[in-house]
N, C-alpha and C positions, 0 to 999 in steps of 0.2 A: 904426855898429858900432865899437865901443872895442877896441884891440889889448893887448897886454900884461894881463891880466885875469890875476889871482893866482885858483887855484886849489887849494882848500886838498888836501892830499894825502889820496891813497883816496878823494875824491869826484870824481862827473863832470860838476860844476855848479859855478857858483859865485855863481849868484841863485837867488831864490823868482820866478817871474814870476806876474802877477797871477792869481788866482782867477777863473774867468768867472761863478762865481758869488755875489763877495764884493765888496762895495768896497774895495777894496784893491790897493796898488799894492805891486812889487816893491824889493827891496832889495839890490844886493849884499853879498857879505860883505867883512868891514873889512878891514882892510890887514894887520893879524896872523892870516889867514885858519887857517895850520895850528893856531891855538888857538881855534877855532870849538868851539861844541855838539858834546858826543857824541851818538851817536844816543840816541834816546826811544823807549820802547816802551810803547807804552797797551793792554791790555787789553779787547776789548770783547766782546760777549756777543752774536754771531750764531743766529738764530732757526734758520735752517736752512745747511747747508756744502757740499752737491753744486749747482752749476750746470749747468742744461740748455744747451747751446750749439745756436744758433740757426743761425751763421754755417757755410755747407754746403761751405767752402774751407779748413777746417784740421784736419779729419784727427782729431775726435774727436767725438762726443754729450751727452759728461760732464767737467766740470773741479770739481778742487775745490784750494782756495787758503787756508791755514793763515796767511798773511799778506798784509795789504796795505802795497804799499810795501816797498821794496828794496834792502837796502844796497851793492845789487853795482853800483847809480850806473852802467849804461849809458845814454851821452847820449842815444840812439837809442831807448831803450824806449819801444813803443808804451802800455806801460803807464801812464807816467805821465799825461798828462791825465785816468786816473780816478781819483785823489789828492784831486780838485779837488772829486767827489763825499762826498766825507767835512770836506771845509772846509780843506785844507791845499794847498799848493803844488804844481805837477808842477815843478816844482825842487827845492830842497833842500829840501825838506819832503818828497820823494819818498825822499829817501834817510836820512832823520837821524829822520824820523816814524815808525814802522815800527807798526800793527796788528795785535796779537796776538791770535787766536782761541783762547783756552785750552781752549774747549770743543768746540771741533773733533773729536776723535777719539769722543767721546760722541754728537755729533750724527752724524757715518758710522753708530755702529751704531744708531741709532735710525731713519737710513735704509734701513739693509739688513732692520730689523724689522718694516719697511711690507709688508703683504701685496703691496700695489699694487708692487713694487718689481721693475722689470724690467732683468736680469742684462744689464750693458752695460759695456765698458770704463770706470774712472775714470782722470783724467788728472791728474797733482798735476804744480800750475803753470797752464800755461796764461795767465796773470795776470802773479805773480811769482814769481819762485822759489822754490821748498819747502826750498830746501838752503842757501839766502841765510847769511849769517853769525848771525842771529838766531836759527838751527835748532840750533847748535851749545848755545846757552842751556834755549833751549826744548824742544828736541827733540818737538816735535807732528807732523813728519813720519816719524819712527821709530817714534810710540806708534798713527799712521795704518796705516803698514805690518802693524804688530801687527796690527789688525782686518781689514784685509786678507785677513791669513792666515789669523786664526780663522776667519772665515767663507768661507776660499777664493774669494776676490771676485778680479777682474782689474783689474789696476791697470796705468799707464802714469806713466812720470816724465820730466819735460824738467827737465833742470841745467845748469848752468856750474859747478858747484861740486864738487871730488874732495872734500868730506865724505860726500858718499853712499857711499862707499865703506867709514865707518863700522858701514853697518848691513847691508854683507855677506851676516851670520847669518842675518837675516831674506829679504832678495833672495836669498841663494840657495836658500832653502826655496821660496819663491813660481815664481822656475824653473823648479825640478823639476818643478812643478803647472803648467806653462804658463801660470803667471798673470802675469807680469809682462814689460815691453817699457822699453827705457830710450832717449830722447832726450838725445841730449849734444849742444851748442851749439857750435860750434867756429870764430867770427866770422873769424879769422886765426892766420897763421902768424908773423906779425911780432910777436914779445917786448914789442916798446917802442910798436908800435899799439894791440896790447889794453892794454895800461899806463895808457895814458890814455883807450880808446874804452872799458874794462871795467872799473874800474881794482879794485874789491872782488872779482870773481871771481877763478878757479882760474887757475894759468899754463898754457901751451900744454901744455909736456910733462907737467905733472898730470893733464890732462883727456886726450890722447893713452894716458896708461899706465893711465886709469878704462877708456876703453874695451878695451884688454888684457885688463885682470881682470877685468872682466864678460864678453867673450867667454869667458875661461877656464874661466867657469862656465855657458856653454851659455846668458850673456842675450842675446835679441837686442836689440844696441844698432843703433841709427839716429844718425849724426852729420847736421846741420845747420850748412850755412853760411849764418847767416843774421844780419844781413841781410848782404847783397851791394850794394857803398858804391863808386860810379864815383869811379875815381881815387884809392880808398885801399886798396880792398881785392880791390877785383872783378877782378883779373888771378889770382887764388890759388885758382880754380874747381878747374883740371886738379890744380894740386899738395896742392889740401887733399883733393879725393878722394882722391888718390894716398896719402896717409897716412892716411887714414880707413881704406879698405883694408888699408893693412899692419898698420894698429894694431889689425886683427879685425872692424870695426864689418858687417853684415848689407847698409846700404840707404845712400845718401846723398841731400840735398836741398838748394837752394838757394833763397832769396826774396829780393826786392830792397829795398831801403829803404825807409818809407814812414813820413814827420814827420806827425803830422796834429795841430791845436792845439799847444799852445805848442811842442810837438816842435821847429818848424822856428826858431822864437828861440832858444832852446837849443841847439840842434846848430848853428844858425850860429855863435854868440858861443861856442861850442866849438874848431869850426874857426879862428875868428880867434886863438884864443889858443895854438891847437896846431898847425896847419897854416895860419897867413897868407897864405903863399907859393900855397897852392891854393883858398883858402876859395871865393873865387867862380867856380872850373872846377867843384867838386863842386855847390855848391847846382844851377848851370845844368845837368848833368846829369843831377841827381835830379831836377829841373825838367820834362826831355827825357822821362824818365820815365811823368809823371802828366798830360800833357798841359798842360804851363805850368804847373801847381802842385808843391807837396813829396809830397804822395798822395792815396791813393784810399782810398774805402771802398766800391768795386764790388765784388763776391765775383766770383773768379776773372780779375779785372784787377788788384786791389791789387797781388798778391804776384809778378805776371808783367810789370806795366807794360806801356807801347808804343811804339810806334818803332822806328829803327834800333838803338838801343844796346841795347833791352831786348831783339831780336831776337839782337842779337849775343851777351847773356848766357845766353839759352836755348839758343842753339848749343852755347856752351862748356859748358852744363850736361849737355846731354845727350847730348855729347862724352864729360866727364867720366864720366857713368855706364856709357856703353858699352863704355868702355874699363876701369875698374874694377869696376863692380857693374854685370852687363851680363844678370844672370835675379835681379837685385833684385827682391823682395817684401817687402809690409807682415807684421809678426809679425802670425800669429792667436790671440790668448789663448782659453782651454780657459771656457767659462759653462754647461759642463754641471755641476761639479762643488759650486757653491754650495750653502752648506749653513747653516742657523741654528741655533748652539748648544743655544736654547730648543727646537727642537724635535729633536734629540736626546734631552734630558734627557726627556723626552717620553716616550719608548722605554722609560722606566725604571717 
């Protein structure tokens, strides 16, 4: 493992590591790294945009994801290794590649037009995030919202990004209708941690004062600390509650790290470059974690781990919420109200 590794600014990498499904071997980036590539955005032309979700440990049925690949460059995103399915990197091709669905909003309502189509929360993200810096161009997750609301569908959104706050007009209509629930991401409280563990997302007290005004408007927001990183982060359980809380949010959650393919080269050669001094106490705890590896893909062990340390994080968690959000509940979104324009027009 190489120390001193230049990392070009706003990104949370600074290699392509190999494709497991390509011959091909990785590169770092050159020595004038801050005049690297800008990001790239391809367009491609998905058949269908709602995912059924399989996995019975995260809290939704339906996701759908307006981009693949993510400029907000957390080392830690589980997302990346599925980069690798489209021919590009979970490195820097994770962050600088970005997948545009232009057709996204068209293919929602041709979903919701399906007789067979049964009224069930959708979740935007899940994947990558819908608010990512690419949204601000694009805006596919604002024209999503729109359909949303035409057809009074229930929708859920997980972010790191205080751009959602743009489309307000539209969230707070959905509201009213109990159709919408919002996920804010809240990894720490330390400025100069997220700086380099997030470093394209929103700042702490942005995403702190998202949750404000969306309380303000009767959303229920849910904050997540997540993941939860021994030895960088994981002592800020009690206190990130504690400001979730004041900051309005309904529910709070916590899950613990979990590198799985190239994840765990990448977050080490992370740690070496940003955190030297601890690199090899966290890997050995995230270790402790998954029973001698970086993680798991056991549903309902991934996100809880085992052991002493992980037992010790479940305490402080649920610590945390009894002392903050202590008759916490999931929002219920309203799926009685759906309704299809076409058949309105019907009426007539």
């Amino acid at each position: 493992m190489e120390s001193g590794m230049r990392y070009k600014k706003g990104r949370g990498t600074s290699v392509n590591t190999e494709n497991r499904f390509e011959r091909l071997s990785y590169e770092e980036l050159p020595e004038d790294a801050e005049k690297a590539v800008k990001t790239k955005f391809i367009d491609i032309v998905p058949k269908s945009i709602v995912n059924k979700v399989n996995s019975p440990d995260v809290g939704m049925e339906y996701s759908l994801n307006p981009y693949q690949g993510c400029e907000h460059g957390c080392t830690y995103c589980y997302a990346r290794p599925t980069h690798e399915f489209w021919g590009y990197s979970a490195g820097v091709d994770f962050e600088q590649t970005i997948l545009v669905k232009k057709n996204a909003p068209e293919l929602l309502r041709q979903t919701f037009e399906k007789r067979s189509w049964e009224v069930k929360p959708i979740v935007l993200s899940g994947n990558t995030d819908c608010y990512q810096p690419a949204e601000k161009e694009f805006e596919l997750t604002r024209e999503l919202l729109k359909v949303f609301l035409e057809y009074q569908h229930p929708v859920g959104i997980i972010t790191k990004n205080a751009l959602l706050l743009r489309d307000l007009d539209i969230i707070e209509k959905l509201a009213n209708k109990r159709l919408i629930s919002i996920n804010i991401t809240i990894t720490t409280l330390n400025e100069s941690l997220r700086a380099k563990l997030e470093p394209r997302t929103s700042t702490i007290k942005k995403r702190l004062e998202m949750v404000t005004r969306l309380s303000a408007l009767q959303v229920p927001v849910h904050v997540m600390m997540s993941p939860a990183i021994p030895a960088l982060n994981d002592h800020e359980l009690l206190p990130m509650a504690k400001a979730a809380k004041e900051a309005g949010a309904v529910s709070f959650s916590s899950h613990i790290v979990r590198l799985m393919g190239k994840n765990e080269e990448l977050f080490e050669r992370w740690l070496e470059a940003h955190y030297p001094d601890r690199s090899e106490k966290v890997m050995q705890q995230i270790r402790s974690l998954h029973n001698g590896r970086t993680g798991s893909s056991e549903f309902g062990v991934r996100g809880r781990g085992v052991g002493p340390l992980a037992e010790n994080l479940r305490s402080q968690r649920k610590l945390a919420i009894r002392k903050y959000f202590p008759n916490q509940k999931s929002a219920v979104l309203d799926t009685s109200i759906f309704q299809r324009p076409s058949d309105q027009l019907r009426l007539f």
